[in-house]
Backbone as CSV, one residue per row, in Angstrom:
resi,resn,N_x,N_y,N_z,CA_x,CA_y,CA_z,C_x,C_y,C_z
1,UNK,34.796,-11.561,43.412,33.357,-11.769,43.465,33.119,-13.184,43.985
2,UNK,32.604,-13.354,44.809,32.064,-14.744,45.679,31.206,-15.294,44.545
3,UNK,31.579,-16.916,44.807,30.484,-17.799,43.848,29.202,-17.226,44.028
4,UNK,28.175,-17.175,45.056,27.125,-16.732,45.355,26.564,-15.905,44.002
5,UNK,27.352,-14.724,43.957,27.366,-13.480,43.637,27.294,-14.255,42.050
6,UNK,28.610,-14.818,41.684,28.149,-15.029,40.125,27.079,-15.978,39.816
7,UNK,26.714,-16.790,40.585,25.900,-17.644,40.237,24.132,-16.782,40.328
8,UNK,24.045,-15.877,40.977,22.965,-14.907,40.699,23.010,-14.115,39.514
9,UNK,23.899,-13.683,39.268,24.373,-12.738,38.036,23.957,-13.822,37.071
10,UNK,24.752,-14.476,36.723,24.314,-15.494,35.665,23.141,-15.917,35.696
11,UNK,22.255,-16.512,36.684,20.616,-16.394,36.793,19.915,-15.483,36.284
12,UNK,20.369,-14.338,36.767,19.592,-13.229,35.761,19.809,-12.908,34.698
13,UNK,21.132,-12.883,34.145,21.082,-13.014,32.971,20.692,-14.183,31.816
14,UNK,20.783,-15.194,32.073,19.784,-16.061,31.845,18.335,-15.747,31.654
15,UNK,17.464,-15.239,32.762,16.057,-14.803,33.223,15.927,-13.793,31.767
16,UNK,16.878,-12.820,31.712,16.719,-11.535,30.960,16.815,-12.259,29.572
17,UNK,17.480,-13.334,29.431,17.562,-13.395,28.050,16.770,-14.585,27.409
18,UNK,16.201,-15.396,28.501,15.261,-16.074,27.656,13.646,-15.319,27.892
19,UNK,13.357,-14.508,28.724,12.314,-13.563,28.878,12.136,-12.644,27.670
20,UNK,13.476,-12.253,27.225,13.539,-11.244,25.939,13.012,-12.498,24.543
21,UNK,13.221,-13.458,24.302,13.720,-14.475,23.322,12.121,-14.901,23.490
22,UNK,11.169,-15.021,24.347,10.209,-16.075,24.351,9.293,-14.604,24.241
23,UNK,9.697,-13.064,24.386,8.523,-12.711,24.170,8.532,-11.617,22.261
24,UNK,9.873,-11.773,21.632,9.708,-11.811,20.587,8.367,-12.471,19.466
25,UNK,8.006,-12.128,18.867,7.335,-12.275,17.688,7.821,-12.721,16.693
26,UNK,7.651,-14.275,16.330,8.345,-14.700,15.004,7.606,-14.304,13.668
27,UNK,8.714,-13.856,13.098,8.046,-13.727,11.485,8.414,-14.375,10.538
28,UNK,7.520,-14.891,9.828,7.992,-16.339,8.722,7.660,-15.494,7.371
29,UNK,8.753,-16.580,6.486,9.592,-16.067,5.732,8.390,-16.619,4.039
30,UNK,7.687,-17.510,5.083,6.426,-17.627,4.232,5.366,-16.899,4.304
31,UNK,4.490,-16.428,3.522,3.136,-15.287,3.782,2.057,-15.677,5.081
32,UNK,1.731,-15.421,5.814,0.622,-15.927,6.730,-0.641,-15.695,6.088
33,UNK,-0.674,-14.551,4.834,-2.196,-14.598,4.288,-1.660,-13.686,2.801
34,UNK,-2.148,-14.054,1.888,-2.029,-13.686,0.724,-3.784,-13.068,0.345
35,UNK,-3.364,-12.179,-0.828,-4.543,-11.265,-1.156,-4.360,-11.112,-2.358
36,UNK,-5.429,-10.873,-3.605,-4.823,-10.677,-4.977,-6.432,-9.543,-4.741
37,UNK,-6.133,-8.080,-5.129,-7.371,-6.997,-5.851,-6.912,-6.055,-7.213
38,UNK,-7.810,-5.616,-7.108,-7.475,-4.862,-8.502,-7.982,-3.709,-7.989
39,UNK,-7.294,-2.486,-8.201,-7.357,-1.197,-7.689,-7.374,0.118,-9.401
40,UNK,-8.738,0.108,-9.337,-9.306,0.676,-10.883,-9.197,2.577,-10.396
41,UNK,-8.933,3.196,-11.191,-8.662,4.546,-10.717,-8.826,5.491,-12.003
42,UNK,-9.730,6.293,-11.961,-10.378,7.169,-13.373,-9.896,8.929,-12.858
43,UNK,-8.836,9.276,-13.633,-8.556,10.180,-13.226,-9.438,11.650,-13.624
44,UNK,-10.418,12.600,-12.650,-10.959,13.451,-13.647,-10.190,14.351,-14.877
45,UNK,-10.663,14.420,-15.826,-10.671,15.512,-16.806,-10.804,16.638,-17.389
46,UNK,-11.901,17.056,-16.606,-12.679,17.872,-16.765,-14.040,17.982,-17.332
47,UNK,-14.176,16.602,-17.728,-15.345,16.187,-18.522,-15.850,15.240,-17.829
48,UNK,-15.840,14.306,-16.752,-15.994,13.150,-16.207,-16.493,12.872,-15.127
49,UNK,-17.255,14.020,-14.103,-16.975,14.293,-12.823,-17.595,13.050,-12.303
50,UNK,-18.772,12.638,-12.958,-19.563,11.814,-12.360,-18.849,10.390,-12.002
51,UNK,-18.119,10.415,-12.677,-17.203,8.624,-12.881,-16.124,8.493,-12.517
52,UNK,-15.819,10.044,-12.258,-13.848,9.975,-11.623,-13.732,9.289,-10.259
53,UNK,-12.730,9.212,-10.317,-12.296,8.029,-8.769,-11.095,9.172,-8.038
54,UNK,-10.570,10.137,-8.672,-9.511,10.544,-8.132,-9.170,11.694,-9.306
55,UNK,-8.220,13.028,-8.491,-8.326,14.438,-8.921,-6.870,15.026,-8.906
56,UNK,-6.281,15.891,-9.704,-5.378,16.612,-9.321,-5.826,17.765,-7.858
57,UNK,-5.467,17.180,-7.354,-5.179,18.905,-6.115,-3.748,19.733,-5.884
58,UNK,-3.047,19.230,-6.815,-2.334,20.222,-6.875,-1.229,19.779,-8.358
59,UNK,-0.829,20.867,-8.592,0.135,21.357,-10.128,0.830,22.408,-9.962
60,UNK,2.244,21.537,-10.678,3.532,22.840,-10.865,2.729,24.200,-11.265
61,UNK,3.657,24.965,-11.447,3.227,26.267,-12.206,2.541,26.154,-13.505
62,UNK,3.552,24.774,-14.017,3.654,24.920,-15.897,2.394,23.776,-15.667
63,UNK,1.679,23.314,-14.774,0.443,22.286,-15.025,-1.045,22.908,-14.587
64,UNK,-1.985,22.098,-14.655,-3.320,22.767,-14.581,-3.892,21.344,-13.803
65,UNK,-4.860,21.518,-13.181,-6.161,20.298,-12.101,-6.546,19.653,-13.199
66,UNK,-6.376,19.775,-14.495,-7.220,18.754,-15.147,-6.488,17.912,-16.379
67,UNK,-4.793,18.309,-16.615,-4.417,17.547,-17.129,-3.016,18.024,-16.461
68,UNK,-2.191,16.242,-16.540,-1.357,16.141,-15.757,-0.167,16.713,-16.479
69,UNK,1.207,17.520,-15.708,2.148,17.799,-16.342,2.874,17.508,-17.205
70,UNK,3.325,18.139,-17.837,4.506,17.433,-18.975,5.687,17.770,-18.772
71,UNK,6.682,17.159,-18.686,6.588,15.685,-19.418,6.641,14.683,-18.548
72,UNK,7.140,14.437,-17.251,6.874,13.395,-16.601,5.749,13.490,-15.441
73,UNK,4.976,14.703,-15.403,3.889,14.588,-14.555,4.741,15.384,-13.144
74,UNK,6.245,15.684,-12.822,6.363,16.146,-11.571,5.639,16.956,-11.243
75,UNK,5.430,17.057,-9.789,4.648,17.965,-9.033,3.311,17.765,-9.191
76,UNK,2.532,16.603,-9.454,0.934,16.537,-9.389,1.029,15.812,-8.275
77,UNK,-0.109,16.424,-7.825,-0.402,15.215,-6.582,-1.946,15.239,-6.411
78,UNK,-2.123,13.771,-6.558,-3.695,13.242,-6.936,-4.579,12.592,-5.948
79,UNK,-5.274,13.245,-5.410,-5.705,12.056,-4.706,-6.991,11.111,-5.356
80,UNK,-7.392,10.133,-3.875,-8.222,9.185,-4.796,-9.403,8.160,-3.542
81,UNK,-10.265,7.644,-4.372,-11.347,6.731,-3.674,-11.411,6.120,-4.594
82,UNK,-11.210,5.189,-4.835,-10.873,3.908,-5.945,-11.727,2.832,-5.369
83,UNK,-12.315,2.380,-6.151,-12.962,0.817,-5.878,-12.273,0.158,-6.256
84,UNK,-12.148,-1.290,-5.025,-11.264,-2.591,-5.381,-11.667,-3.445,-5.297
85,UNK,-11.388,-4.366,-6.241,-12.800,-5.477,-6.503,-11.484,-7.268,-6.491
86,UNK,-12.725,-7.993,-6.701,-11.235,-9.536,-6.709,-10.763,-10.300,-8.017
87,UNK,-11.387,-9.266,-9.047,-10.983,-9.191,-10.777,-11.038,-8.051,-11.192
88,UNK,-10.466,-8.223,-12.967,-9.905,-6.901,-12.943,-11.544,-6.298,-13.870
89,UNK,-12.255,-6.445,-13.363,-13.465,-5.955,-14.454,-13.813,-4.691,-13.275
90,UNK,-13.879,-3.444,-13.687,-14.360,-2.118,-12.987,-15.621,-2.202,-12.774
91,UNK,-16.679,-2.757,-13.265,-18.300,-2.922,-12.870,-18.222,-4.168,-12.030
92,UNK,-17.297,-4.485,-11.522,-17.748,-5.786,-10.342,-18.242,-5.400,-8.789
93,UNK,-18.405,-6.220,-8.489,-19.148,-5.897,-6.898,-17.996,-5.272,-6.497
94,UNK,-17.387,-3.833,-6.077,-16.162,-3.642,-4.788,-16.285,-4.579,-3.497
95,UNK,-15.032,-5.145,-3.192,-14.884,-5.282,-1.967,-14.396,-4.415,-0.769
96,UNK,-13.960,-3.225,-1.603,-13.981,-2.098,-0.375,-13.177,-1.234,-1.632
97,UNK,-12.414,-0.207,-0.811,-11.681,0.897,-1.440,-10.315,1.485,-1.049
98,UNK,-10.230,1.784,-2.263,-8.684,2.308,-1.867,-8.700,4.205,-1.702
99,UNK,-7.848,4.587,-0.936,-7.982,6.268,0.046,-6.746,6.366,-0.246
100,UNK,-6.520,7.223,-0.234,-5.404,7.986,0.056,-4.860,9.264,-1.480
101,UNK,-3.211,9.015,-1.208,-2.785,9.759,-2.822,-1.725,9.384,-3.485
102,UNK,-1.158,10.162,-4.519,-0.119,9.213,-5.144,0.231,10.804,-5.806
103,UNK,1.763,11.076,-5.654,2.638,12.423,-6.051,3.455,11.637,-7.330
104,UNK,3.794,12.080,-8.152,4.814,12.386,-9.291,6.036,13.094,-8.961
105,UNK,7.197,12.078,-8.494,8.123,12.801,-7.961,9.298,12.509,-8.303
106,UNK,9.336,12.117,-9.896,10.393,11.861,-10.686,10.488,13.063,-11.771
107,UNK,11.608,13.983,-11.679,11.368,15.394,-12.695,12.180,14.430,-14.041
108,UNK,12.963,13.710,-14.164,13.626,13.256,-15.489,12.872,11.821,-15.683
109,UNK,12.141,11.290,-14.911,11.569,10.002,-15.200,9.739,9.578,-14.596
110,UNK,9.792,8.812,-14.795,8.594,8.411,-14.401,7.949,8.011,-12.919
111,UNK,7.711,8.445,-12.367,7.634,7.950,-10.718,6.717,8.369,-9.802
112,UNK,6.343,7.805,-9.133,5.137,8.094,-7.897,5.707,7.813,-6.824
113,UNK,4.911,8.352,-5.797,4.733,7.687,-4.283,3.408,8.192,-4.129
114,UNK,3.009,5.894,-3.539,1.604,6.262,-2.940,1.631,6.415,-1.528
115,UNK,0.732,6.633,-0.939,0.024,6.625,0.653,-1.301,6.180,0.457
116,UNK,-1.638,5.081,1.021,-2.931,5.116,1.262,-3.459,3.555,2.065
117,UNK,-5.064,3.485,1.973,-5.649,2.426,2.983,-6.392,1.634,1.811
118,UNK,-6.256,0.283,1.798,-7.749,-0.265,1.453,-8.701,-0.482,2.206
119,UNK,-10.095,-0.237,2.259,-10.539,-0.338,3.345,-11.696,-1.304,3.071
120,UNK,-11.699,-2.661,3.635,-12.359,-3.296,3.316,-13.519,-3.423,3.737
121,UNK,-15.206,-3.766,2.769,-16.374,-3.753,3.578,-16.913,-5.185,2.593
122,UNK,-17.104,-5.779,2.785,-17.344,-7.122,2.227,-17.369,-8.339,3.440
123,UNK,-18.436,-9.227,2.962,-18.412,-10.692,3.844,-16.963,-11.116,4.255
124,UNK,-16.242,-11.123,3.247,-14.896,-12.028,3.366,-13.806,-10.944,4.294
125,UNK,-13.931,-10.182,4.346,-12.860,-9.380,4.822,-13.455,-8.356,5.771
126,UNK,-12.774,-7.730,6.970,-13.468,-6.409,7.459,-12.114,-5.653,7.780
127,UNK,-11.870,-4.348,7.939,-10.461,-3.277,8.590,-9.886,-2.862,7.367
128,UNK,-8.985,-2.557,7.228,-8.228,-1.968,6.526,-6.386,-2.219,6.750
129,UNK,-5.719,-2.480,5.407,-4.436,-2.445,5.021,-4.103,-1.053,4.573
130,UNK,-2.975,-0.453,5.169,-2.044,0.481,4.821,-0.832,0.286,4.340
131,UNK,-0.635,1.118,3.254,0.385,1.215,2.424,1.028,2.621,2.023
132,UNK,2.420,2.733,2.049,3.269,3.333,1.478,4.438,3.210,0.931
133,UNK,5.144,3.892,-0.351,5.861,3.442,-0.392,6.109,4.288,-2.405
134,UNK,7.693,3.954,-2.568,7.613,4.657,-4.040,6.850,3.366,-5.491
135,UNK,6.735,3.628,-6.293,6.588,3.545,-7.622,6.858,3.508,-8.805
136,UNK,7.757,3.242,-8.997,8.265,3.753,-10.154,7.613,2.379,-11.083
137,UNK,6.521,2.992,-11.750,5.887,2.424,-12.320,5.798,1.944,-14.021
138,UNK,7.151,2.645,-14.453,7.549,1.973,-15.602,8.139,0.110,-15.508
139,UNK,8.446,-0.165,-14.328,8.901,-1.371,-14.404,7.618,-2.131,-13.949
140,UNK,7.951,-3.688,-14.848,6.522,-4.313,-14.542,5.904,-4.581,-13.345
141,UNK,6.878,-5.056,-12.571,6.128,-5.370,-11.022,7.297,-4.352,-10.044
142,UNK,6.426,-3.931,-9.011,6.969,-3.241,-8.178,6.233,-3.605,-6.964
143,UNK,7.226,-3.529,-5.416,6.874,-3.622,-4.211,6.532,-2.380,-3.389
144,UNK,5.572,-2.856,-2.744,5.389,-1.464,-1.924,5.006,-1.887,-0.130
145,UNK,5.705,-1.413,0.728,5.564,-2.084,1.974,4.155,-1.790,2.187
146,UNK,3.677,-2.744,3.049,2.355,-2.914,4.358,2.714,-2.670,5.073
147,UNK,2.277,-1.130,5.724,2.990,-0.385,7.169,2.004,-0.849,8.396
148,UNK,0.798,-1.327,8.038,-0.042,-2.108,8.880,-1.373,-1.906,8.982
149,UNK,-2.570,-2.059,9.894,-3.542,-2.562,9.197,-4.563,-2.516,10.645
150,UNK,-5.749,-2.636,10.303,-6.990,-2.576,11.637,-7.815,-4.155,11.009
151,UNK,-8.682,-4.250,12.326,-9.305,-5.545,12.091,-9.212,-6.340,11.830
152,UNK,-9.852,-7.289,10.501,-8.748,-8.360,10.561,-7.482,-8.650,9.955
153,UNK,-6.832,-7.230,9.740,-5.165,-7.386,9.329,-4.790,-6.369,10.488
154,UNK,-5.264,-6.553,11.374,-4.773,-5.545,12.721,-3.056,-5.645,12.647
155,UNK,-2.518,-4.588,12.568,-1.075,-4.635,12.804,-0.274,-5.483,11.324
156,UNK,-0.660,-5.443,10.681,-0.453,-6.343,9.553,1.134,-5.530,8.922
157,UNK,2.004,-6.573,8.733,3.285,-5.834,7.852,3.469,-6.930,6.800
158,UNK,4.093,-6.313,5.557,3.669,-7.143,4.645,4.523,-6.336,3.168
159,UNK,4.365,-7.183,2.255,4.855,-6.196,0.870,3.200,-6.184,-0.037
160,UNK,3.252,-5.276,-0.387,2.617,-5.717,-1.607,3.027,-5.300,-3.202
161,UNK,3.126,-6.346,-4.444,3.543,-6.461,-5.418,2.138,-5.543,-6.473
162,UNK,2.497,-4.312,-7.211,2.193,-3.511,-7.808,2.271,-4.219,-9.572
163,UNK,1.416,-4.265,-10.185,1.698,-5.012,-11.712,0.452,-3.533,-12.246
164,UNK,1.052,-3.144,-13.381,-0.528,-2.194,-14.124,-1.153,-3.364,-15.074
165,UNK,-2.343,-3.758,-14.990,-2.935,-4.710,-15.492,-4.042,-4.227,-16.988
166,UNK,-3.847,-2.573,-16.621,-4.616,-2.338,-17.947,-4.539,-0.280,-17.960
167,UNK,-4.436,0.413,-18.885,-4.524,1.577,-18.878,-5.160,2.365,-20.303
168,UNK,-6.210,3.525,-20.146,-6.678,4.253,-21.087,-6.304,5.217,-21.290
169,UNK,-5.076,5.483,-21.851,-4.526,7.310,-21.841,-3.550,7.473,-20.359
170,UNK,-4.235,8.642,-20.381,-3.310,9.078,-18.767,-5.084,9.179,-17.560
171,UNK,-5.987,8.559,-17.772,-7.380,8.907,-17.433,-7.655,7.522,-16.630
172,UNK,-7.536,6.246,-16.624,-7.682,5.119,-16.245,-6.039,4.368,-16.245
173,UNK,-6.358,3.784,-15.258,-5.141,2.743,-15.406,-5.837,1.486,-14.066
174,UNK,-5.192,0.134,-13.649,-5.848,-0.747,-13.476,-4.465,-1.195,-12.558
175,UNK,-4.291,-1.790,-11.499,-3.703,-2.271,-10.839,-4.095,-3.642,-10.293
176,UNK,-3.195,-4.544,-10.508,-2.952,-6.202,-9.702,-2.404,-6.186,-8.916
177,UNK,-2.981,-5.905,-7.804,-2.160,-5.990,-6.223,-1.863,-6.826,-5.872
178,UNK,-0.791,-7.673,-5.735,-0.538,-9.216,-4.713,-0.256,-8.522,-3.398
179,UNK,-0.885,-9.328,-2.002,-0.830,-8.334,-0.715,-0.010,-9.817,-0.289
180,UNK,1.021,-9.568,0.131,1.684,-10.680,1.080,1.815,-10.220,2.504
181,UNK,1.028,-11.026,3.662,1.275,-10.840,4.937,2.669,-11.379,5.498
182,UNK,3.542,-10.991,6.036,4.468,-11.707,6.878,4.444,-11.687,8.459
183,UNK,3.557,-11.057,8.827,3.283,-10.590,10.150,1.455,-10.394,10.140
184,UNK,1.053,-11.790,10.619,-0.245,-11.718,11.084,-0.819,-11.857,12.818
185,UNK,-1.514,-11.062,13.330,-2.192,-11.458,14.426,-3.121,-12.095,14.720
């Protein structure tokens, strides 16, 4: 191979690899935006319709739409419209809401997986964060990825830290969301 020849080769590879390197996206290992809500969720009963936030739509054989299975709840799957507010008091102003659902998919233990959006409508915030991810909600804090996000968390990836901050029965329970961004636009 003639000098010529390698000294082009090596140019381009050069070209290719700082072209690849400068158009990467750095992600820091620190949050670019942190979020703390509380995600309040009243499961109906059968007695409650007016105040419920979220429903069985579906049950094992051995369960019923209005109370959840025994003994660990497998096979319910609930969905929900939850108001999320920036304390944990349920009569506060919402800053938007939480969509989506959350399955029971531990048959010997305790466990969920959610799916869903917060969708924010408030001064301070506008778009929506998406989330999925499991639960296992006997342990105190749990992570759940930020698969990403519209407006102003457009494209957003992120964890967010799951704490239950308060619960009434199997009918209410109260969530402390910490939202950590690692990827902001």
């Amino acid at each position: 191979m003639g000098s010529t020849k390698l000294i082009s080769l090596l140019f381009c590879l050069l070209l290719v690899i700082s072209t690849s390197a400068a158009t990467q996206k750095k992600i820091s290992r620190e949050p670019c935006k942190t979020l703390v809500v509380y995600f309040h969720d009243i499961l109906y009963n059968g007695q409650n319709a007016k105040n419920a936030t979220s429903a069985i739509v579906a049950a094992p054989a051995w369960g019923n739409k209005t109370i959840l299975a025994e003994p660990t709840h497998f096979g319910d799957i609930i969905v929900f419209d939850n108001p999320i507010t920036l304390d944990n008091n349920l009569h506060s102003t919402p800053v938007g809401r939480a969509q989506g659902l959350y399955l029971y998919d531990g048959k010997h233990t305790f466990n969920t997986w959610f799916g869903f959006s917060f969708t924010f409508n408030s001064t301070g915030h506008k778009g929506s964060i998406t989330l999925a991810g499991a639960d296992p909600f006997l342990e105190k804090t749990r992570d759940i990825p930020v698969i990403g996000g519209t407006g102003d968390f457009f494209m957003a990836r992120g964890i967010a830290t799951l704490m239950t901050d308060g619960f009434d029965g199997e009918f209410y329970f109260r969530l402390r969301i910490t939202i950590n961004l690692y990827e902001c636009w």
